[in-house]
C-alpha positions as MATLAB code, in Angstrom:
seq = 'XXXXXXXXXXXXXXXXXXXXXXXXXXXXXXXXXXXXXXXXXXXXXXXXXXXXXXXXXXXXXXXXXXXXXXXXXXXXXXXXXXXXXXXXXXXXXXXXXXXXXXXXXXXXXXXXXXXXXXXXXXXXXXXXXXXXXXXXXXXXXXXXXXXXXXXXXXXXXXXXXXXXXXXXXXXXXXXXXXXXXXXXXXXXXXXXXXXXXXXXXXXXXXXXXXXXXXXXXXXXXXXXXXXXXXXXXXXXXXXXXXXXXXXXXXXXXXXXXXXXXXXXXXXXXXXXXXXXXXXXXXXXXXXXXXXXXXXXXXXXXXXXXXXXXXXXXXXXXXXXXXXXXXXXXXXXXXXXXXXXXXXXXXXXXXXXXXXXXXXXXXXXXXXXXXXXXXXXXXXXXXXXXXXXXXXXXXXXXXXXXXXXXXXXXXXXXXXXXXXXXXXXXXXXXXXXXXXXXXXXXXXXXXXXXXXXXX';
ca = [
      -2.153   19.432   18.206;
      -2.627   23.004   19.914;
      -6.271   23.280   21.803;
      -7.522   25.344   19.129;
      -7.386   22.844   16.430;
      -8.046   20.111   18.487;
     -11.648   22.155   19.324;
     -11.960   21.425   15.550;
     -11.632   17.996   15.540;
     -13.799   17.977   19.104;
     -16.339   19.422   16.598;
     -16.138   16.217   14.063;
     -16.797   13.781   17.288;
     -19.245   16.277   18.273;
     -21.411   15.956   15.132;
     -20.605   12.393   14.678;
     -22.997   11.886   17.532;
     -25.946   13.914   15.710;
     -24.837   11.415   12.680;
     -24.582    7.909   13.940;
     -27.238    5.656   13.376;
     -29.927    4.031   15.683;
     -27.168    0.920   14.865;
     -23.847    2.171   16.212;
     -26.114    3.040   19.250;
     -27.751    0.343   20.152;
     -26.000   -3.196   19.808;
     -27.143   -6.450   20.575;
     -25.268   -8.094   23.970;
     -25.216   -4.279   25.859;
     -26.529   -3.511   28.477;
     -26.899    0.547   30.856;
     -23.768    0.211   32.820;
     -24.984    3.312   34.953;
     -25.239    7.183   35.167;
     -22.024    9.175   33.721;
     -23.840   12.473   34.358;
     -26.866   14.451   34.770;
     -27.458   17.650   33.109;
     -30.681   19.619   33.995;
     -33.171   16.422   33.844;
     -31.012   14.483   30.723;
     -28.621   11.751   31.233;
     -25.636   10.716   29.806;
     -25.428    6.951   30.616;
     -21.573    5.023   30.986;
     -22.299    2.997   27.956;
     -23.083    5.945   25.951;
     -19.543    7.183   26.680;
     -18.122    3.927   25.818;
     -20.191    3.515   22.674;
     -19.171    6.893   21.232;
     -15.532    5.951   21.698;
     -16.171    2.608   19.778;
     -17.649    4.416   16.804;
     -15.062    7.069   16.513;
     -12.507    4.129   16.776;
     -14.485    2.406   13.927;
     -14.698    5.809   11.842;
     -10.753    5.900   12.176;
     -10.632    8.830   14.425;
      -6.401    8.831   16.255;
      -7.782   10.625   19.545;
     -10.054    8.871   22.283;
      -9.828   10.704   25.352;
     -12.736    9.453   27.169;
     -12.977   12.529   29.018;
     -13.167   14.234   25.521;
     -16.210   12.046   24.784;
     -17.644   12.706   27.886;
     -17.676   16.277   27.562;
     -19.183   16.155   24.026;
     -22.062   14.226   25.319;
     -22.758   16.451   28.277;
     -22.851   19.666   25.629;
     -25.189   17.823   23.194;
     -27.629   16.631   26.418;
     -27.410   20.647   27.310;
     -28.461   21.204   23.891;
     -31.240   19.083   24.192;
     -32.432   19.939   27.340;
     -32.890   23.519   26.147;
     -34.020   22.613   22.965;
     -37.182   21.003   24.900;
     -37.624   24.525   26.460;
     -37.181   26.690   22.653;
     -40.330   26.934   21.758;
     -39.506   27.681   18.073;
     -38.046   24.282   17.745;
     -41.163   21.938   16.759;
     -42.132   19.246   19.074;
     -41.870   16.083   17.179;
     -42.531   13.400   20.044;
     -45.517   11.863   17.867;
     -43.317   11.536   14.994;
     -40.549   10.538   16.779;
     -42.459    7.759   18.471;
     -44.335    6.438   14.678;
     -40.348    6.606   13.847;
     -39.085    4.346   17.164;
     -41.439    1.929   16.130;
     -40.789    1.943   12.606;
     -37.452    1.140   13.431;
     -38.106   -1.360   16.082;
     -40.168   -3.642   13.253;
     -37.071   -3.230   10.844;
     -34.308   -5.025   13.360;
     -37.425   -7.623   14.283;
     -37.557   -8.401   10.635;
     -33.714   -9.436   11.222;
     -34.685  -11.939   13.829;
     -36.806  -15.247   13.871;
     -38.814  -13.622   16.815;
     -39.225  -11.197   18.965;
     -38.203  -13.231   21.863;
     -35.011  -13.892   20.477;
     -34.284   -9.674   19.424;
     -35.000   -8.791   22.967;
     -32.544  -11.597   24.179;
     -29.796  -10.505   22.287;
     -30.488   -6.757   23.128;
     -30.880   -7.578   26.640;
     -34.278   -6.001   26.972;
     -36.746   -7.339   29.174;
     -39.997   -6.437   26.821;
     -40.595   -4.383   23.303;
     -42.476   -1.745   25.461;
     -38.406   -0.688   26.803;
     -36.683   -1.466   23.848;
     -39.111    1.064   22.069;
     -38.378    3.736   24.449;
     -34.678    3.174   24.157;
     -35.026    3.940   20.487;
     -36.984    6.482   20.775;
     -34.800    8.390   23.091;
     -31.774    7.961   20.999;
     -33.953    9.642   18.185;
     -35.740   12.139   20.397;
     -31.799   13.264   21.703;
     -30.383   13.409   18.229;
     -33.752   15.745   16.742;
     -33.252   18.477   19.877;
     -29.649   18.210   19.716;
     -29.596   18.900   15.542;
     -32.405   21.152   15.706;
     -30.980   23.874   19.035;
     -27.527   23.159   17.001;
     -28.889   24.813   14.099;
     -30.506   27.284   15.904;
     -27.221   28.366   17.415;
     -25.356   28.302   14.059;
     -27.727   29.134   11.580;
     -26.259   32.664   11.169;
     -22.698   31.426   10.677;
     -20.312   32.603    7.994;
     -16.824   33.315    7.007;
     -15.025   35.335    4.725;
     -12.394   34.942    2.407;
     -10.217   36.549    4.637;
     -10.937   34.633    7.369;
     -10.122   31.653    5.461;
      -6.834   32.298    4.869;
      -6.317   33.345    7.918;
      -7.275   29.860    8.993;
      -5.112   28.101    6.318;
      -2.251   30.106    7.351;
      -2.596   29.862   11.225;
      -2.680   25.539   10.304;
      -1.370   25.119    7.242;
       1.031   22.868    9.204;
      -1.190   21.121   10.813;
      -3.468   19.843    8.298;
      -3.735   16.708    7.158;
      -2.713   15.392    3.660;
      -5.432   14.495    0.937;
      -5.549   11.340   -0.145;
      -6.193   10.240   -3.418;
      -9.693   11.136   -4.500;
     -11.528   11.018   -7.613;
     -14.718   12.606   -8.811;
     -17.474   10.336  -10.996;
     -21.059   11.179  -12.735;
     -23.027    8.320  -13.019;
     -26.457    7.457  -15.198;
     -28.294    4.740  -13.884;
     -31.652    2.625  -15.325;
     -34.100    0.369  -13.702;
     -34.637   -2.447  -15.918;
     -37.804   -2.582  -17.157;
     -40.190   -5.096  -16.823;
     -41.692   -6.902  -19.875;
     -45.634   -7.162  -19.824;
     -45.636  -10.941  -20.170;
     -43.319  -10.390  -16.544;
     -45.957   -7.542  -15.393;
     -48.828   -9.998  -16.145;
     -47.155  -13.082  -14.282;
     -46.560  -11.209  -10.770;
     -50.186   -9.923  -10.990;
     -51.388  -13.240  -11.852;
     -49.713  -14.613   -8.724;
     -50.522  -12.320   -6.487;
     -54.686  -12.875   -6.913;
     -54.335  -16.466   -6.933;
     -53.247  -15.566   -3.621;
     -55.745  -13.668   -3.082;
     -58.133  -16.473   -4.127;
     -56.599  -18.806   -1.353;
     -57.213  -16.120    1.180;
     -60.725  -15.864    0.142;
     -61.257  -19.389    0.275;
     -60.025  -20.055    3.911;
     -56.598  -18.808    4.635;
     -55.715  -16.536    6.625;
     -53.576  -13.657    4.846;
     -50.763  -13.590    7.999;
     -49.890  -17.436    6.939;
     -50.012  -16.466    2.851;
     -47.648  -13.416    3.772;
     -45.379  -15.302    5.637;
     -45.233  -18.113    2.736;
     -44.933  -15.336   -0.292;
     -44.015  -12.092    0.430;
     -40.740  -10.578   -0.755;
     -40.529   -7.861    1.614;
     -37.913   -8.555    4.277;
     -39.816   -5.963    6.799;
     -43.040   -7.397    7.288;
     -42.757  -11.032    5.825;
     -41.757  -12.513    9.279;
     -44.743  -10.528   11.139;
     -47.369  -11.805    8.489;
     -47.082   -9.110    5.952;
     -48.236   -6.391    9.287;
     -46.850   -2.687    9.664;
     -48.684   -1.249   12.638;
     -48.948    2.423   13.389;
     -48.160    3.675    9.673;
     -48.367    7.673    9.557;
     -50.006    9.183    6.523;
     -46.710   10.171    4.010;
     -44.746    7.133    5.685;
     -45.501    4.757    3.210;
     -44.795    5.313   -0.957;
     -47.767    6.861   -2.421;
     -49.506    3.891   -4.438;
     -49.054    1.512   -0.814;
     -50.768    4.030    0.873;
     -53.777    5.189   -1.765;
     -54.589    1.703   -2.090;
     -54.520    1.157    1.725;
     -56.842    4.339    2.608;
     -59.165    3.322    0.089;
     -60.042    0.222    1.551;
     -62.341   -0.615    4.334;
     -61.452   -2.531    7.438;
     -60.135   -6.434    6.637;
     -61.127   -5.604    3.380;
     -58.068   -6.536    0.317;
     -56.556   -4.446   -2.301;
     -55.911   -5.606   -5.674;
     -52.572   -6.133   -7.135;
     -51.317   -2.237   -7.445;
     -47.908   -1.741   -8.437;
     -44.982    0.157   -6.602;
     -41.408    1.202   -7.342;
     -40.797   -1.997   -5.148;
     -42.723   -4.499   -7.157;
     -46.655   -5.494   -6.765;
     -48.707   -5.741   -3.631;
     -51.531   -6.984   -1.853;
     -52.626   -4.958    0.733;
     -55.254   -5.681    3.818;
     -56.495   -2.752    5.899;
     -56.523   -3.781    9.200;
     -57.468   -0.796   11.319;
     -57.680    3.274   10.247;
     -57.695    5.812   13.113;
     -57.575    9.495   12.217;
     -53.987    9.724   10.424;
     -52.757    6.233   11.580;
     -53.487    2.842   10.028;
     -52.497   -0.807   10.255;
     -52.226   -2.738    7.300;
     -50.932   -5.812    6.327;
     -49.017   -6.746    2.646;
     -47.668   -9.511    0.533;
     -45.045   -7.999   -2.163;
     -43.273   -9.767   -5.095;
     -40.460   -8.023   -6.078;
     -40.303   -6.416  -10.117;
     -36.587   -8.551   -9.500;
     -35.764   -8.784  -13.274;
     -34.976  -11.327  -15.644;
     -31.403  -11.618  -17.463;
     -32.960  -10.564  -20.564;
     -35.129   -7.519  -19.192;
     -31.009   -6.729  -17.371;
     -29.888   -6.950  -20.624;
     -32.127   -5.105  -22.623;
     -31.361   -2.362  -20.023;
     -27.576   -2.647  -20.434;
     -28.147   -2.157  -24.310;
     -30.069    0.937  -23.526;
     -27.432    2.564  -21.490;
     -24.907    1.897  -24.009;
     -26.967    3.202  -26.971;
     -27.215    6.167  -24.930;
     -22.745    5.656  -23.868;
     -22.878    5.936  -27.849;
     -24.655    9.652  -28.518;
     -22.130   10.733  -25.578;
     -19.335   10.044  -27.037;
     -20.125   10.426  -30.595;
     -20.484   14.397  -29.389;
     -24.237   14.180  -30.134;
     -25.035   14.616  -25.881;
     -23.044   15.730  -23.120;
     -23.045   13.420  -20.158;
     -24.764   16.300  -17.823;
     -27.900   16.102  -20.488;
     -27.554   12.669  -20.269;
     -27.736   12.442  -17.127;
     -30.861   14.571  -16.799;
     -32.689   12.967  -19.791;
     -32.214    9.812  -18.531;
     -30.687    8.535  -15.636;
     -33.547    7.432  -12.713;
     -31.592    7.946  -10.165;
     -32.768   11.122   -8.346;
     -29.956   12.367   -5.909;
     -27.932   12.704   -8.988;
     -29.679   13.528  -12.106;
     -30.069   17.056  -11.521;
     -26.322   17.671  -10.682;
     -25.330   16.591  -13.807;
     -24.959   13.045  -12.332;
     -22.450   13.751  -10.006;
     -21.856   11.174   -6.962;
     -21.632   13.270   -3.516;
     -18.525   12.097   -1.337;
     -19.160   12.153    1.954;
     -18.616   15.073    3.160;
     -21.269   16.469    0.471;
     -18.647   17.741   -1.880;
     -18.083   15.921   -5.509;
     -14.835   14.433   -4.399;
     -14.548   10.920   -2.869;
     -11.793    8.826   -1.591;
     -10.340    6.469   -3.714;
     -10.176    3.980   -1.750;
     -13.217    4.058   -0.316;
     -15.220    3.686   -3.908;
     -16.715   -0.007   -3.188;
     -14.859   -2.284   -5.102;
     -17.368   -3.451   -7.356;
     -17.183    0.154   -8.878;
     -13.204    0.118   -8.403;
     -13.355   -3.297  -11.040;
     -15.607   -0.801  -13.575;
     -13.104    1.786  -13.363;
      -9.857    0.292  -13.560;
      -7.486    1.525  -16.740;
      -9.795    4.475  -17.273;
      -8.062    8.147  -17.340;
     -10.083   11.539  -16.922;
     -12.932   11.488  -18.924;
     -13.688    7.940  -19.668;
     -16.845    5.944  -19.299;
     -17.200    2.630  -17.964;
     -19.743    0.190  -20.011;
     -22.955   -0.341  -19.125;
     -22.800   -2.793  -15.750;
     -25.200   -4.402  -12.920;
     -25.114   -2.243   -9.378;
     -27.570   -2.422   -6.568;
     -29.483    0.304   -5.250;
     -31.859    0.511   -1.979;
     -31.827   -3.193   -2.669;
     -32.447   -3.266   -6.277;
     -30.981   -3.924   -9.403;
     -29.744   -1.367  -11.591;
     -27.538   -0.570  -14.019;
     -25.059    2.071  -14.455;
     -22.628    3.927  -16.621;
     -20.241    6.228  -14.256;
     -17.552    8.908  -16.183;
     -14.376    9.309  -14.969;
     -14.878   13.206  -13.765;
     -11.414   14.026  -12.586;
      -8.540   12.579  -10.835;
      -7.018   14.154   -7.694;
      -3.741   12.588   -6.701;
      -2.662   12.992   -3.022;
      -1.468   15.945   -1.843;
      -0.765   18.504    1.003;
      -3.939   20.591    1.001;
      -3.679   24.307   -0.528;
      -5.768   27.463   -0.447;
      -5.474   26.705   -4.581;
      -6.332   23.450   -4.723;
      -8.794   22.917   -1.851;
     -10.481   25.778   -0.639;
     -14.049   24.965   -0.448;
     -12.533   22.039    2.356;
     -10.511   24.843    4.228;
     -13.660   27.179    4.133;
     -15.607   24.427    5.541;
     -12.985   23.530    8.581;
     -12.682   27.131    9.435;
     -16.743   27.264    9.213;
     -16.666   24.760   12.017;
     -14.629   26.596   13.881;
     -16.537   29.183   14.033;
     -19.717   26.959   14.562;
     -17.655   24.920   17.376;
     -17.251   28.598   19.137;
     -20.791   29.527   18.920;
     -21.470   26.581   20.752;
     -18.909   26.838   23.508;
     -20.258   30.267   24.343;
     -23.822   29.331   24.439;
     -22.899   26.094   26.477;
     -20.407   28.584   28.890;
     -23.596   30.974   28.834;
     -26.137   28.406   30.721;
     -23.811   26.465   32.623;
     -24.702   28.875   35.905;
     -27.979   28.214   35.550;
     -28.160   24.383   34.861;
     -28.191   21.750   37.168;
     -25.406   19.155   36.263;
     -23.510   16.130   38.340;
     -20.712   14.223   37.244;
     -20.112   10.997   38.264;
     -16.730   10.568   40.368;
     -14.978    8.257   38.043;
     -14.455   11.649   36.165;
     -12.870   13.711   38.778;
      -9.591   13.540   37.399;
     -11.066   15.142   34.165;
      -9.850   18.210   32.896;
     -12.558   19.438   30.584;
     -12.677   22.806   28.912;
     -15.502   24.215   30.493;
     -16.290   24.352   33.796;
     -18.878   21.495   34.318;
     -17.714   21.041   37.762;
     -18.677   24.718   38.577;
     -15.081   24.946   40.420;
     -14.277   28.264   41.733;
     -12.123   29.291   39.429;
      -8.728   31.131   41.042;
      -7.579   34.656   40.274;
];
């Protein structure tokens, strides 16, 4: 691989980082290992090197330099560190820290207690496992946001393009087998009699809270919602907008202690209790039971969607006005259904289609449309009819055949450059120390600040 295409795939890692979740971050049983380096007043910590490497192993990357990884992270902490000093990027530390702790109830709803999360995260209190997240998120805003702000002007031409293709052609990889789907998808609806029963429920509840219990020990009894249940139903710190818009008009229209009744979300029906309001943060406290529904209300749904498989095929509809007329599903319905791969374009691997879907679309050719089946979507049931869009057998890529992917490689090129020369711009200026387990780095700029030879 010749440097300049290997700056390319530097790039990937690079943005990987600005990708990866709070998750592939933070892992339960790790612990700071000590200080890789120190740019300006950031710092890139030994486990951060080694978790990077992990992740790209996991995401199938074939190069793990450590060095490589090293350098990556020292470019993104420069980013951020003058990101903090742009003052057209927007501070976001209030957000940031509603979003730490936002995140810090979610993995507590995956534990029995919170004794036993900051165990296996080795963290001595929630106080520093709330700052860890939030400086994972705080990193990966500045670093997105100056990267942006770098890039936002870049562009190639069609000439440039080829002239990518043509300077690579033999090094690019070969395309596997891909395939491109539309998809219409329905919530099943709810029958009344089902409507009625969940609301019914939920003020009996409300009855037994009135009468003596407490509504922490009726949340943790009833409610569905896997967030909150454990912590008696209790979100603390909730920004206005965080929460979907019938949670929180209920909520704000409450006074203190005082309880909702039932209102219904896109989740199912709630309770809510407002504990505590403050200017635009509130505590509040919920029991939800989930609209999960019933075999007959999924198959009522399935008959819909293939009444509607019917008009398509009979001519009477085309599956883009389908798709819009119908489906519920919002990242799609106004692309003419199309499922986004994941590198945003309307091709996906084949074998990385989950195999649920694979069982749907096995013995279809280009064009077909599976029947009407059960999915699950941000945890609830659906159902779905996904067309057969187009079949793209593996191949050696081609300025013909793929040159919205080339345009996009040699756009992060040119990104990837941008960023070298603003990083080799401020490296006089910046303070930075590496620790001496790297000396026998060769890196591609000159962190070290060595004189450099003539």
């Amino acid at each position: 691989m010749t440097n300049k295409l290997k700056i390319t795939f530097l790039l990937g890692i690079f943005m990987m980082i600005f990708s990866s979740n709070m998750n592939a971050q933070l892992k339960p049983g790790e612990l700071v290992d000590g200080i890789a380096a120190v740019i300006g007043d950031e710092i890139v910590l030994e486990s951060d090197v080694n978790e990077q490497m992990n992740y790209a192993k996991q995401q199938g990357a074939s190069e793990t330099d450590k060095c490589d990884f090293l350098e990556n992270l020292i470019s993104n902490k420069l980013l951020v560190y003058e990101a903090k000093k742009d003052t057209l990027i927007e501070n976001r530390s209030a957000a940031i820290k509603e979003q730490a702790n936002a995140k810090y109830r979610q993995l507590l709803s995956q534990f029995p207690d919170e004794k036993t999360m900051l165990a296996a995260y080795k963290f001595r209190n929630g106080y520093e496992m709330k700052n860890a997240i939030e400086k994972i998120d705080v990193d990966q805003y500045y670093g997105q946001a100056k990267y942006q702000r770098i890039t936002e002007k870049a562009d190639v031409t069609p000439n440039e393009v080829t002239d990518f293709y043509n300077l690579y052609k033999m090094q690019l990889p070969e395309v596997k087998d891909e395939i491109s789907l539309a998809q219409i998808m329905v919530y099943p609806k709810l029958t009344e009699a089902h409507k009625e029963d969940l609301i019914k429920r939920l003020n009996k509840i409300k009855q037994d809270i009135a009468a003596g219990e407490t509504f922490e020990s009726q949340a943790r009894i009833y409610s569905e919602d896997e967030g909150s249940a454990a912590n008696g139903g209790l979100y603390k710190n909730i920004s206005k907008g965080q929460m979907v818009k019938p949670f929180e008009a209920a909520a704000l229209n409450l006074q203190e202690n005082e309880i909702s009744e039932p209102i219904e979300s896109e989740f199912g029906y709630h309770i809510i209790q407002l504990i505590k309001k403050s200017g635009k943060v509130y505590d509040a406290r919920h029991i939800l039971l989930k609209a999960t529904p019933t075999d007959d209300e999924m198959k009522t749904a399935k008959a819909r969607l293939d009444s509607i498989k019917g008009l398509i095929i009979a001519g009477k509809i085309t599956f883009k006005d389908a798709a819009f007329k119908f489906s519920e599903d919002k990242k799609t319905k106004f692309n003419a259904g199309i499922i986004s791969g994941a590198d945003g374009s309307d091709k996906i691997e084949r074998e990385s289609i989950p195999g649920s879907i694979t069982y749907e679309l096995a013995g279809l050719n280009k064009g077909d449309i599976t029947n009407p089946f059960e999915d699950e979507d941000n945890k609830r049931k659906v159902i779905k009819i996904i067309k057969l869009e187009d079949v793209i057998p593996a191949h050696q890529i081609t300025l013909e055949t793929d040159y919205n992917r080339i345009k996009q490689m040699a756009l992060n090129k040119k990104r990837n450059e941008m960023i070298e020369k603003f990083v080799n711009s401020k490296l006089p200026t910046t303070f930075i120390s590496i620790d001496g387990r790297y000396d026998t780095c060769k890196f591609k700029a000159n962190w070290k600040k060595e004189s450099i030879k003539k």
